[in-house]
C-alpha positions as semicolon CSV with decimal commas, in nm:
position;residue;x (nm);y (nm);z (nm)
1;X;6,170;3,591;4,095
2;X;6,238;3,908;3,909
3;X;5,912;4,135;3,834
4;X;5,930;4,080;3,476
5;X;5,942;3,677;3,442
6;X;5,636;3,452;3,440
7;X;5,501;3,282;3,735
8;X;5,622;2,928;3,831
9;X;5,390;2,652;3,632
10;X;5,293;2,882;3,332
11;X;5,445;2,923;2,982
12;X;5,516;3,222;2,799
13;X;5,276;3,166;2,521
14;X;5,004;3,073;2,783
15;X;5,071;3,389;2,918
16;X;5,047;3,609;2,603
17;X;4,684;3,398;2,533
18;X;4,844;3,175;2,274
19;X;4,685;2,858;2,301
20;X;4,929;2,520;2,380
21;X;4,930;2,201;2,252
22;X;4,732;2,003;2,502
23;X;4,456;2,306;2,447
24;X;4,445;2,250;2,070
25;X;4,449;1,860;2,159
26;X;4,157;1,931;2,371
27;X;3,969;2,143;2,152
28;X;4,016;1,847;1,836
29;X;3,831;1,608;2,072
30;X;3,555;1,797;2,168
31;X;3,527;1,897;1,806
32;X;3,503;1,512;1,707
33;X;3,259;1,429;2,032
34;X;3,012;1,734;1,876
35;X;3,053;1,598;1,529
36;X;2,736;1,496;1,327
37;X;2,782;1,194;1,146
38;X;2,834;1,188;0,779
39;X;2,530;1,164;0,610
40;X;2,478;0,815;0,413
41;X;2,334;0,790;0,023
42;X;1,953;0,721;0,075
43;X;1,851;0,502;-0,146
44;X;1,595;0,606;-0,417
45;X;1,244;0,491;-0,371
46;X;1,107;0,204;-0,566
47;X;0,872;0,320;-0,844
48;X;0,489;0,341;-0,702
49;X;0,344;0,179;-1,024
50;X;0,614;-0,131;-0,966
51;X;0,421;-0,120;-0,608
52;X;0,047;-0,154;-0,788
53;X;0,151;-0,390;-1,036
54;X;0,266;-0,654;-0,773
55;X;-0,034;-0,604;-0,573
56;X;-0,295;-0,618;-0,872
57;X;-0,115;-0,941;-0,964
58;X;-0,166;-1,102;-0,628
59;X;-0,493;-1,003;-0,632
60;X;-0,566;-1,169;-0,982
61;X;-0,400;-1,495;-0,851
62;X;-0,626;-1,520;-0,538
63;X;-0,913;-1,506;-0,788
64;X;-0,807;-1,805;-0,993
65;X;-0,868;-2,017;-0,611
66;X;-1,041;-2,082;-0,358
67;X;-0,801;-2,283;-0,162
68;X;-0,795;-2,155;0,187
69;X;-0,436;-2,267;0,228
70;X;-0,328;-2,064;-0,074
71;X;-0,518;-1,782;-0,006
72;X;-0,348;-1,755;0,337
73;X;-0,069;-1,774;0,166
74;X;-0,104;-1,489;-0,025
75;X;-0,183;-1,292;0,270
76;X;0,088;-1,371;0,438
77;X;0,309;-1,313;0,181
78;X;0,181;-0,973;0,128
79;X;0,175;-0,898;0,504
80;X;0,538;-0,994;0,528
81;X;0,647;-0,749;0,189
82;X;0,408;-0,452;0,383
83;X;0,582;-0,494;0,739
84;X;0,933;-0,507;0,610
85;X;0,898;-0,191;0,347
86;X;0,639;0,003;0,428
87;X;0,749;0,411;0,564
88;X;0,618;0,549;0,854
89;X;0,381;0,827;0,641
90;X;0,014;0,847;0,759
91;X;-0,092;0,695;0,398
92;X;0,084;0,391;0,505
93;X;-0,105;0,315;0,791
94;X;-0,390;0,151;0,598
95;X;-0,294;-0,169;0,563
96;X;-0,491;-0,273;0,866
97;X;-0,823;-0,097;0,772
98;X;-0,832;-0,299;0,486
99;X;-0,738;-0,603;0,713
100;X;-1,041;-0,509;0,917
101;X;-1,274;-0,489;0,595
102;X;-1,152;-0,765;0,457
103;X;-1,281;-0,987;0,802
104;X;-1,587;-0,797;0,850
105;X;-1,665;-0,930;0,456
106;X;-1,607;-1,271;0,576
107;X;-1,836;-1,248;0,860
108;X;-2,094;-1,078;0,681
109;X;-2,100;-1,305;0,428
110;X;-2,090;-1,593;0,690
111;X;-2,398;-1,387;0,876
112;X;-2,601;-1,400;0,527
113;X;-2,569;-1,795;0,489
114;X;-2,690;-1,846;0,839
115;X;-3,005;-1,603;0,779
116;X;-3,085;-1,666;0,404
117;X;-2,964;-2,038;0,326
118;X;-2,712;-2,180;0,069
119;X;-2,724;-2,311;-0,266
120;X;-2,533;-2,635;-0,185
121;X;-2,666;-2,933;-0,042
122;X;-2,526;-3,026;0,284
123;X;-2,635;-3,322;0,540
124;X;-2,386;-3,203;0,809
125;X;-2,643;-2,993;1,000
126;X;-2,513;-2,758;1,230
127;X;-2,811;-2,564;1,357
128;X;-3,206;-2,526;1,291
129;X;-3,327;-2,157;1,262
130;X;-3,683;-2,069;1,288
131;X;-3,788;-2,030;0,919
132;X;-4,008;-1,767;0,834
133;X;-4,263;-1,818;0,519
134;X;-4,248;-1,586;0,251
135;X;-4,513;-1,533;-0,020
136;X;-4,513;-1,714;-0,368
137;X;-4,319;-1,445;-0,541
138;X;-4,004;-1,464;-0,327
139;X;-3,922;-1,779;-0,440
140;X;-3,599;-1,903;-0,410
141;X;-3,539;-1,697;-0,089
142;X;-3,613;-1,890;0,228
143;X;-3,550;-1,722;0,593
144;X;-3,402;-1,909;0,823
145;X;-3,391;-2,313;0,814
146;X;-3,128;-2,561;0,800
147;X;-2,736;-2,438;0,860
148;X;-2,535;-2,689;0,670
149;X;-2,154;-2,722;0,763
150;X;-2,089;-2,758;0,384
151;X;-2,310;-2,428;0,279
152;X;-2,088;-2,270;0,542
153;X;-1,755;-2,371;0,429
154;X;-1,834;-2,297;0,035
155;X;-1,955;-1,912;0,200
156;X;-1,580;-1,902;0,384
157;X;-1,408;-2,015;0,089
158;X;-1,560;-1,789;-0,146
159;X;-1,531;-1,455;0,129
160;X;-1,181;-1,552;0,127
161;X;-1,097;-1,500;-0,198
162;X;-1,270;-1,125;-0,170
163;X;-1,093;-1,076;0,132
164;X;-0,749;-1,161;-0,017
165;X;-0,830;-0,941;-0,267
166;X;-0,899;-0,642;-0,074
167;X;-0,603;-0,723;0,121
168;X;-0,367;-0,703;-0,144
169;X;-0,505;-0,402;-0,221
170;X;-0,448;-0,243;0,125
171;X;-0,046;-0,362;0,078
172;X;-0,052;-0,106;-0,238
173;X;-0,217;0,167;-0,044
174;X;0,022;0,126;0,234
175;X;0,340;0,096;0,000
176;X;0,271;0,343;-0,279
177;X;0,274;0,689;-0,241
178;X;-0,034;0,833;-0,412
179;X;0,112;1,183;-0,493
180;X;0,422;0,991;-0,631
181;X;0,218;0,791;-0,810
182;X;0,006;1,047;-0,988
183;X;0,320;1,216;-1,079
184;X;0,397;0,887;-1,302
185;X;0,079;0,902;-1,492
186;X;0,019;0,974;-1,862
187;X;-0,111;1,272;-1,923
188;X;-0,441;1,210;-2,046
189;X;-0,469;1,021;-1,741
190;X;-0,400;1,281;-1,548
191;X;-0,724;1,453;-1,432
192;X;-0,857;1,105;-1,361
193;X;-0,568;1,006;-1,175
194;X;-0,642;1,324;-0,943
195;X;-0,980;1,217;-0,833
196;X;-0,869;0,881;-0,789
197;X;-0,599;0,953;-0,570
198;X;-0,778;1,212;-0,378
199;X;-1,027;0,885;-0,328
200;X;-0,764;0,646;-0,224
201;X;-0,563;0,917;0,033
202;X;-0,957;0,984;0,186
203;X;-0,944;0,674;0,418
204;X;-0,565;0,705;0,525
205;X;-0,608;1,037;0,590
206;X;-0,998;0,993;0,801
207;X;-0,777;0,714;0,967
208;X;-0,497;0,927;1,085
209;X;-0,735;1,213;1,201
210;X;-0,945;0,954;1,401
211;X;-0,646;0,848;1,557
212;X;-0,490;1,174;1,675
213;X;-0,812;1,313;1,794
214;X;-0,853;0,939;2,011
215;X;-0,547;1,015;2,129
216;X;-0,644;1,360;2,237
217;X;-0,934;1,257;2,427
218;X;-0,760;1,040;2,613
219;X;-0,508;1,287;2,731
220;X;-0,761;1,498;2,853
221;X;-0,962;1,197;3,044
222;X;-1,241;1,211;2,837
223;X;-1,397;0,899;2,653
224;X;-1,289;0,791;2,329
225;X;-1,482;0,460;2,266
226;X;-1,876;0,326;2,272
227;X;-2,148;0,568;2,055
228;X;-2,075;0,894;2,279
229;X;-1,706;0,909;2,201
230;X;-1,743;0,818;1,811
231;X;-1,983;1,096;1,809
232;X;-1,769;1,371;1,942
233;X;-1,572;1,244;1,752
234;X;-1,662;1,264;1,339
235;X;-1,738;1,639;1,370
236;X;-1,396;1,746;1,412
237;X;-1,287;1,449;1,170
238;X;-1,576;1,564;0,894
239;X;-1,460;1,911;0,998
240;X;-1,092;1,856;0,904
241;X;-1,174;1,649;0,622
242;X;-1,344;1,978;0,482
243;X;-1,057;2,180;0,575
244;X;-0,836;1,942;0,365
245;X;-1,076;1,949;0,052
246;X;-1,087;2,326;0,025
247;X;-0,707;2,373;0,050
248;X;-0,701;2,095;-0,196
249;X;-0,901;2,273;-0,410
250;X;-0,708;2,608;-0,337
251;X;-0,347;2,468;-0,446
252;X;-0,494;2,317;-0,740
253;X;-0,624;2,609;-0,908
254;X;-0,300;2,830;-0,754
255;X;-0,071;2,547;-0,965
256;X;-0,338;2,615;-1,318
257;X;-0,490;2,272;-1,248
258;X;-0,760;2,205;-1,599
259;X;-0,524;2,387;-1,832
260;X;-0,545;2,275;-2,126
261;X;-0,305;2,325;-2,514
262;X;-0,447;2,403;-2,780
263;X;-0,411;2,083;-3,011
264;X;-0,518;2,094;-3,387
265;X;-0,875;1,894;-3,506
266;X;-0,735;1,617;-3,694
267;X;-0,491;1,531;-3,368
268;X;-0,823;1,528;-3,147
269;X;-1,030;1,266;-3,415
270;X;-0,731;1,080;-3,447
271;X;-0,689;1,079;-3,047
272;X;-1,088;0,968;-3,028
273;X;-1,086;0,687;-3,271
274;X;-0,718;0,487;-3,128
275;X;-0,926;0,517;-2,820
276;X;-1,191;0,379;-2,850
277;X;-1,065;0,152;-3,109
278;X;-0,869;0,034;-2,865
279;X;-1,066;-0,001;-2,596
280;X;-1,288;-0,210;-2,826
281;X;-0,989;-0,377;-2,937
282;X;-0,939;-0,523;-2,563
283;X;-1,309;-0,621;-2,521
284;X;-1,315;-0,823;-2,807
285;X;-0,981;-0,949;-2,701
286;X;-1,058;-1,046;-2,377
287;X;-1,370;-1,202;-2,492
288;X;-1,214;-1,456;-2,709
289;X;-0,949;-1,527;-2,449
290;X;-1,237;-1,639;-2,212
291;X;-1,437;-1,837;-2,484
292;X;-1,291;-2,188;-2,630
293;X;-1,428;-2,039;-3,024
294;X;-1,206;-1,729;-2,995
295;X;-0,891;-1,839;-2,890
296;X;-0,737;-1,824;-3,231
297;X;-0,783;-1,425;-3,254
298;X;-0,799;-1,348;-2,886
299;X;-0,433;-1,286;-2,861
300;X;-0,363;-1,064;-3,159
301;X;-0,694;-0,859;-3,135
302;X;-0,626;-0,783;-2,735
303;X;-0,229;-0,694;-2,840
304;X;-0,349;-0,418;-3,105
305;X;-0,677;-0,301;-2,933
306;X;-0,373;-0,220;-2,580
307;X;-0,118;-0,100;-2,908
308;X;-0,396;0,129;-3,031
309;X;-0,507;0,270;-2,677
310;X;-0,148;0,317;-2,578
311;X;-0,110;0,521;-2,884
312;X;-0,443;0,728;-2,777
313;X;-0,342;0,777;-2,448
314;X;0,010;0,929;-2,554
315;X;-0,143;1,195;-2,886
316;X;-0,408;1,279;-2,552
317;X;-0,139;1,385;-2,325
318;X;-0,028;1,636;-2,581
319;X;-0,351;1,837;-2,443
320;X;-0,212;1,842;-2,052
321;X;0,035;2,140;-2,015
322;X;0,232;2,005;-1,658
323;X;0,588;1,961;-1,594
324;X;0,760;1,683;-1,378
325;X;1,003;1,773;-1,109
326;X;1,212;1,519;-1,052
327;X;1,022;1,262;-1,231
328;X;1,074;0,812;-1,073
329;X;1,302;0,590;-1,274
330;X;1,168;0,268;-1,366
331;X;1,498;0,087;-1,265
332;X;1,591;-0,295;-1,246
333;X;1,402;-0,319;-0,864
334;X;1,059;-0,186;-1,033
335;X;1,126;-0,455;-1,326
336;X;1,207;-0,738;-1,034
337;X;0,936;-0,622;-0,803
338;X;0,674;-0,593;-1,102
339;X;0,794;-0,929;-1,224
340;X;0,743;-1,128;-0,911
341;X;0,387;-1,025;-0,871
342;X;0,298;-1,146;-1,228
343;X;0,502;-1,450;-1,188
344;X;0,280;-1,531;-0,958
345;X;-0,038;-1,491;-1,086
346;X;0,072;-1,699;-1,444
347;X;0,186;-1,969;-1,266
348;X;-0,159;-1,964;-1,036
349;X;-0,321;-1,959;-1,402
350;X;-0,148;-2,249;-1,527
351;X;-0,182;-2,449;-1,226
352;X;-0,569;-2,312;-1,203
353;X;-0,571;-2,487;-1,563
354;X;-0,376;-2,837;-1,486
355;X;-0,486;-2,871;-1,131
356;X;-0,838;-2,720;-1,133
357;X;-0,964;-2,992;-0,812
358;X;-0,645;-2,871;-0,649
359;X;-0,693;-2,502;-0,619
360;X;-1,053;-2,503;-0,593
361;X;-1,153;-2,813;-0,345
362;X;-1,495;-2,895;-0,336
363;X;-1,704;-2,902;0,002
364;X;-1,995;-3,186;-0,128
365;X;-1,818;-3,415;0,030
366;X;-1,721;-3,206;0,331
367;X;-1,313;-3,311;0,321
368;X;-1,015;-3,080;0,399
369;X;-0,840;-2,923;0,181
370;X;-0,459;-2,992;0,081
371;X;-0,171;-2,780;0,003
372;X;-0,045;-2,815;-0,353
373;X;0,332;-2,806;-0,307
374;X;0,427;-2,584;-0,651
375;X;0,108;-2,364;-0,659
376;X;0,253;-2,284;-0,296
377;X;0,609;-2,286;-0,425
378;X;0,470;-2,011;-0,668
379;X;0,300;-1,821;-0,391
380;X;0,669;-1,735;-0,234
381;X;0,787;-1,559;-0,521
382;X;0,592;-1,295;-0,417
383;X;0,816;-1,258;-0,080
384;X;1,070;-1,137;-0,356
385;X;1,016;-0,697;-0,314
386;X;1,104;-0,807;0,102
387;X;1,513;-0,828;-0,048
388;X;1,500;-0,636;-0,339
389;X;1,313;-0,311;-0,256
390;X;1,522;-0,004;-0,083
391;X;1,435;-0,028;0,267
392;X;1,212;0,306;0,398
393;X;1,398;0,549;0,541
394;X;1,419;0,626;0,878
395;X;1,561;0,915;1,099
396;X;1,834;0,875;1,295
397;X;1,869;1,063;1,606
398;X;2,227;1,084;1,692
399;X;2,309;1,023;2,016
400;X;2,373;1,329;2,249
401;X;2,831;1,450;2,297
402;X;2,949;1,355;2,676
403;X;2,958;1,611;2,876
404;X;3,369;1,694;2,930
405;X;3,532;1,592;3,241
406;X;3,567;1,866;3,498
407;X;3,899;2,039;3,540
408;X;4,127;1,865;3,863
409;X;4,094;2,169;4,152
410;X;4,456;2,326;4,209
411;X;4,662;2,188;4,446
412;X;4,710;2,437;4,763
413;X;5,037;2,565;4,831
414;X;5,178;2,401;5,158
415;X;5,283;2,737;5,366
């Protein structure tokens, strides 16, 4: 081998630190192994008013019964539309405080027919409390007595109906986004809106701090249940709930929050009286809607007094300076999801109307109540945001490269 040629087993181009093929081939795959994934289109969020409007609906139906069966059903239904589409942000954890509030008003309201008696006439006795005498001017209040299964069962039926309703106000809390939402209002709404979403994000938020500061004390072995550990317990949560309000208040007045444009007299007095024309417009409305002597002008007097308030609450806005920044579409999923809600709740009405021993079963005789088949059929149309919502989005992690195969030792050279 001459002192100028390569060593046996190695190229030329090796040797002047060109790379070869098999190291370009090499490098291409580890490339690929490293490689993030592409990232997918994310869906845009459904509309939070869609959200409200589908909840408020199912809430109005639950008030036109008392069936148990249907008002399970409604829970269910909205239970099922929260588990499948709500995110994973701390507002959305609610849903199950109001779940908890919602059966602590059933057993409170259970607890005061036992203690202070029932209106309706039972003979199914149950129990016999001690009754306590009152004087002559607390009549109509007794303490105590006779616990009738029938007084009982009109109490459950009627604490269910509450309950459904504060449950299907819990699936809003937990599927709307409250800053999204406030973003969406008019703008003569908008200073309302504020305090009312600062009130609606308070028990999310108390939630979520009671939570993390549970989970705290339990990492450092200390207790975190019975009166000692709720105690140590709500002055760091009061604490950071005062933290919150005072940065609150700090970014509002950074971002000019009150400022208001200067709008000419006969604008404001024209603004005033479609307001509260309108407003009366929808009282007197409503009124003869609910009375069998107004139905003739109930309709058109409720259409112009909500035309004539609309029309106040847009000349209003003119008065809020505030831009949008990337400001929800109202798309064909809000219009579906929005729909389905009130679907519900007219055909509840009609069959509340038609079918009024149906959805409100009486409990003089005690009997048990039945399932009407298309009030229930109805019921299910609320399941509809579970398909046609964007699902929330979630993070994927993606999974870690292999690590590359080690390089085969060298062969010795046989002597």
């Amino acid at each position: 081998m001459g002192a100028g040629e390569p060593p046996s087993g190695e190229s030329p181009a090796a040797r002047a630190g060109t790379p070869t093929r098999h190291d370009r081939r090499s490098t291409r795959t580890a490339q690929a192994a490293t490689r993030l994934p592409a990232p997918r289109h994310r869906p845009e969020a459904l509309h939070p008013g869609a959200w409200w409007l589908w909840a408020l609906a199912l809430g109005t139906a639950a008030t036109r019964t008392t069936n148990p069966l249907l008002l399970a059903l409604l829970i269910a239904v909205s239970a099922y539309v929260v588990v499948s589409r709500r995110s994973h942000a701390p507002w959305s954890r609610s849903y199950g405080a109001f779940v908890k509030l919602a059966l602590a008003v059933i057993l409170i309201r259970l607890l005061f027919t036992t203690v202070l008696g029932s209106p309706i006439p039972g003979t199914h006795t149950l129990v016999t409390l001690p009754e306590v005498p009152l004087p002559d001017w607390a009549q109509g209040i007794r303490l105590g007595g006779r616990v009738t299964a029938e007084g009982l069962t009109f109490a459950l039926y009627d604490a269910m109906k509450l309950a459904t309703l504060l449950i299907c106000v819990g699936a809003a809390n937990a599927l709307a986004n409250p800053s999204r939402l406030l973003k969406s209002l008019p703008g003569a709404l908008y200073e309302m809106g504020v305090a009312v979403v600062v009130a609606l994000t308070f028990a999310p938020n108390l939630i979520a701090d009671v939570q993390r500061l549970r989970a705290a004390r339990r990492l450092r072995g200390r207790p975190d249940k019975g009166v000692r550990g709720l105690l140590q317990v709500g002055l760091p949560v009061l604490e950071g709930a005062l933290e919150r309000s005072v940065a609150l208040a700090a970014a509002m007045d950074a971002r000019g929050y009150g400022r208001t444009a200067q709008v000419s007299a006969p604008v404001r007095r024209t603004t005033a009286a479609l307001t509260l024309g309108g407003l009366l417009g929808v009282c007197a409305g409503t009124y003869g809607l609910l009375t069998a002597a107004g139905g003739t002008y109930g309709v058109p007097v409720l259409l112009a007094g909500v035309a004539a308030a609309l029309a106040g609450l847009w000349l209003g806005g003119r008065r809020t300076v505030r831009t949008r920044y990337r400001p929800d579409r109202w798309d064909a999923r809000a219009w579906l999801v929005s729909a389905s809600g009130a679907a519900v709740a007219a055909l509840l009405f009609l069959a509340a109307a038609r079918y009024p021993a149906a959805l409100r079963p009486g409990v003089v005789p005690l009997v048990a109540p039945g399932l009407p088949l298309w009030p229930a059929a109805a019921v299910l149309i609320g399941l509809l945001p579970a398909f046609v919502a964007p699902a929330p989005h979630r993070v994927s992690v993606p999974a870690p490269a292999p690590a590359p195969a080690p390089a085969p030792a060298p062969a010795k050279e046989s002597s």
